[in-house]
C-alpha positions as CSV (number, residue, x, y, z in Angstrom):
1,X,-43.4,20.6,40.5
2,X,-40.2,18.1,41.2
3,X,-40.6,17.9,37.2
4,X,-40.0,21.7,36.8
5,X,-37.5,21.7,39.0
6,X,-35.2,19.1,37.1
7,X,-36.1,20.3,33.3
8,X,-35.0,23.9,35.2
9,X,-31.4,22.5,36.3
10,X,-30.9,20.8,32.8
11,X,-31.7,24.3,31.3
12,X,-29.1,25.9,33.1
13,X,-26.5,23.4,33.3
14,X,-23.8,24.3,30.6
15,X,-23.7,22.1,27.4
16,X,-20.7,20.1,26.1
17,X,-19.7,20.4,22.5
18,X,-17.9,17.7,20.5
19,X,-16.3,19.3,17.9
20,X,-16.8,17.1,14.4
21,X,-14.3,17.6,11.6
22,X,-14.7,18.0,8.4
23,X,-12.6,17.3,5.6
24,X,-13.7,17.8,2.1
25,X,-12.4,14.3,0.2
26,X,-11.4,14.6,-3.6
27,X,-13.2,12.4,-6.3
28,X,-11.3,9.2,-6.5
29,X,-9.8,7.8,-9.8
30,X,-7.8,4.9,-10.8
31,X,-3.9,5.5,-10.1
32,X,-2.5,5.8,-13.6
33,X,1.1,6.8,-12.8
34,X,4.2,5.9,-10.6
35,X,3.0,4.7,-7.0
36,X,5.0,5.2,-4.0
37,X,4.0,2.8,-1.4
38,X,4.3,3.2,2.4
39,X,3.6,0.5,5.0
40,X,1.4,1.7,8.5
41,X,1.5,-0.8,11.2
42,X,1.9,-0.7,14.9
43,X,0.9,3.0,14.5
44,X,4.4,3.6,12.6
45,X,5.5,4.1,8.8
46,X,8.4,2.5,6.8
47,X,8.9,3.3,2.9
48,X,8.2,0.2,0.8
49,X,10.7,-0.1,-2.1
50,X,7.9,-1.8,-4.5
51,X,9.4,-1.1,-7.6
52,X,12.9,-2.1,-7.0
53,X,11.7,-5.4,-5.2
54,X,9.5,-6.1,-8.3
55,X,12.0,-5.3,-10.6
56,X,14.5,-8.1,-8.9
57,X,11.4,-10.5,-9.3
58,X,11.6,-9.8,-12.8
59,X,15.2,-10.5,-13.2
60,X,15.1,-13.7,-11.4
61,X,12.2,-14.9,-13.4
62,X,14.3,-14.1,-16.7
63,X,16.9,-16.2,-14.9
64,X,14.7,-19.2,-14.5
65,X,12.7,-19.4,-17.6
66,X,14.6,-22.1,-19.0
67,X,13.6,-24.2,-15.7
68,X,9.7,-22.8,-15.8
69,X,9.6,-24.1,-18.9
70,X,10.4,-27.7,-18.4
71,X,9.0,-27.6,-14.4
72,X,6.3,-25.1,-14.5
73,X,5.6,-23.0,-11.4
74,X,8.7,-21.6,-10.0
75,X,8.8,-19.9,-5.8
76,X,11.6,-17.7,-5.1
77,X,12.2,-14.5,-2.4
78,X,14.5,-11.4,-3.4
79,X,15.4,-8.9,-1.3
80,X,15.5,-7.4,1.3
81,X,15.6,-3.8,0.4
82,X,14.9,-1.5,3.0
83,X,13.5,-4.1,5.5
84,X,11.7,-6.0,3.1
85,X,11.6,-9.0,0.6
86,X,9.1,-10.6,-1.2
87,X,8.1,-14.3,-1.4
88,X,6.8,-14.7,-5.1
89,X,5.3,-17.6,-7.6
90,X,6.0,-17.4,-11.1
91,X,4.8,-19.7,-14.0
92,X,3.3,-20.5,-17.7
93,X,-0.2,-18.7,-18.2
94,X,-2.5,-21.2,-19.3
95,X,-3.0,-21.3,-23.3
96,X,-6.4,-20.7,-25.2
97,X,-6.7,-22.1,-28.2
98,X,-6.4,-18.9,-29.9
99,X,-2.9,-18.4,-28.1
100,X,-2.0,-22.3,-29.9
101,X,-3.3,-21.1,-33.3
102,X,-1.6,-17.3,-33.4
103,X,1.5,-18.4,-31.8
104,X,2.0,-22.2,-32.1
105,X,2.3,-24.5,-29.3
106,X,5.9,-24.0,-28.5
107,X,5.7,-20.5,-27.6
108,X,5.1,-20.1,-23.7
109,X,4.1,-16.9,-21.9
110,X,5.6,-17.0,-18.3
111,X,4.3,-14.1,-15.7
112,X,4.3,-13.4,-12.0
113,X,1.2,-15.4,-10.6
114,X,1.3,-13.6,-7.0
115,X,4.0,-12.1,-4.7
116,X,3.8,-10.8,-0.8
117,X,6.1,-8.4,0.4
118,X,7.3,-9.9,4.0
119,X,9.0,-7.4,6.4
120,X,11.7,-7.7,8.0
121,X,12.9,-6.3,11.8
122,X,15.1,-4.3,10.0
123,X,13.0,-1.8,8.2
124,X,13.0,1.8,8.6
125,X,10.0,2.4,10.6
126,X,8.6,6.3,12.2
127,X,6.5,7.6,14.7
128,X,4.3,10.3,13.5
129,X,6.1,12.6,15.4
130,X,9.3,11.4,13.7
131,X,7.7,11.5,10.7
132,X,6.9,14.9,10.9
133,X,10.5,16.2,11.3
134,X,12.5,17.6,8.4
135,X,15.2,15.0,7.6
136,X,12.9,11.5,9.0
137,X,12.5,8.8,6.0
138,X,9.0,10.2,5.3
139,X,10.0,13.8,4.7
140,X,12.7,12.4,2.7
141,X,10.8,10.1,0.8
142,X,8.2,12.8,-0.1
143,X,11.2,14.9,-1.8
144,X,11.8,12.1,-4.3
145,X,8.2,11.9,-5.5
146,X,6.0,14.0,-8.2
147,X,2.9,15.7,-7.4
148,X,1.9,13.6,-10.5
149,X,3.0,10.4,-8.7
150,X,0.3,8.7,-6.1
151,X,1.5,8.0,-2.2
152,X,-0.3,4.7,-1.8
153,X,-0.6,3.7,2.4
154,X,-1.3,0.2,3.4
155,X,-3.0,0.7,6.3
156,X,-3.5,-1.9,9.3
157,X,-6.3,-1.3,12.1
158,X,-3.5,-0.4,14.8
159,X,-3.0,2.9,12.4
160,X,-6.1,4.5,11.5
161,X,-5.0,7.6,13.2
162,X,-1.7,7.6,12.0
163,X,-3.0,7.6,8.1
164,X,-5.4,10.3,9.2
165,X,-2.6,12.6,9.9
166,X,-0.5,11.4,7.3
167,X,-2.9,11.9,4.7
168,X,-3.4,16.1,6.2
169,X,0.2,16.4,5.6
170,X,0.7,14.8,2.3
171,X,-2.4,16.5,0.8
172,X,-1.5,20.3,3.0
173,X,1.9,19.5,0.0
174,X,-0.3,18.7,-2.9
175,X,0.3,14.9,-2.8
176,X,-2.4,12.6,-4.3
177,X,-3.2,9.4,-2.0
178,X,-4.4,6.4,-2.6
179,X,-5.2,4.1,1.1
180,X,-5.2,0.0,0.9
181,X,-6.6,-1.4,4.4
182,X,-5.3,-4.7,5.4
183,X,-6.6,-6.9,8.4
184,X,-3.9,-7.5,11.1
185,X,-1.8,-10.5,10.0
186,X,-2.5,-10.0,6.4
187,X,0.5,-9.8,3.8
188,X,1.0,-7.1,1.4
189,X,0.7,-8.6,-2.0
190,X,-1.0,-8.5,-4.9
191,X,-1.6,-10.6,-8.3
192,X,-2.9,-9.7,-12.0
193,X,-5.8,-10.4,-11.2
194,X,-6.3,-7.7,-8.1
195,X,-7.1,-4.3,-8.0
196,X,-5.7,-1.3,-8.8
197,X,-5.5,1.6,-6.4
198,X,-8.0,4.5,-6.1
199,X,-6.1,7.9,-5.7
200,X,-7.6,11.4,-4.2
């Protein structure tokens, strides 16, 4: 009877509803075009310059070949741009045989081994709700860049929520993204032998 009583009660009481969203996810494929990459940590955003960075890599290399030739692996950091510079190793690629016999032994290819992009205090960095605002880097950012282009985030832990709303507004515009989680502490950086980015 005490039984009946309590199964009663539990009948009656009103029910709580969670609520569980759905969002349908696009097929992924490899990003093929121009990526524009955006940093999320400490549950903020700042635009990374990627391209421009790289591109002072490049020039710096050129400037050293001479030396990477007769040392070998050459370190350097360029930048910052925006809040950001990047620490970088460039050197000889090691030689097959068929390398020796198409090109001869003196000819050398020299590429970029591996680079991190290290922030700086400086860097622009948003809020969502700054984010959001007409006028914020973000907004501003998003302008500049083709529905053809891919909005890469590099996404910590601490901003899991952050993407989440990031990635309703950039897709409500017709933006494809692309997300790259890091582990707290972890660099940004990448190396020809890493991956490329999965876009939706």
């Amino acid at each position: 009877l005490q039984l009946q009583g309590q199964l009663a009660r539990l009948e009656e009481a009103p029910t709580e509803r969670q609520t569980l969203e759905h969002q349908v996810v696009p097929v992924t494929r490899v990003v093929d075009g121009k990526e524009w990459h955006f940093e999320l940590r400490e549950n903020r955003i700042s635009y990374i310059p990627l391209d421009e960075l790289i591109e002072q890599v490049m020039n710096r290399v050129r400037q050293r070949l001479q030396w990477i030739a007769q040392y070998g692996d050459y370190e350097g950091v360029v930048g910052p741009v925006a809040g950001y510079s990047v620490r970088f190793l460039a050197g000889p690629d090691q030689r097959t045989i068929t390398d020796e016999l198409t090109f001869g032994r003196s000819q050398m290819r020299i590429s970029l081994q591996k680079w991190e992009l290290v922030p700086s205090t400086l860097n622009n960095r948003e809020t969502l709700e700054q984010a959001q605002i007409l006028g914020s880097m973000f907004r501003t950012e998003l302008q500049r860049i083709s529905r053809e282009d891919t909005i890469t985030f590099w996404v910590y832990p601490d901003s899991f929520e952050l993407y989440s709303s990031l990635v309703r507004i950039a897709q409500a515009e017709g933006y494809r993204i692309a997300a790259r989680p890091l582990p707290l502490g972890k660099l940004i950086g990448g190396s020809p032998q890493g991956s490329r980015s999965l876009g939706q």
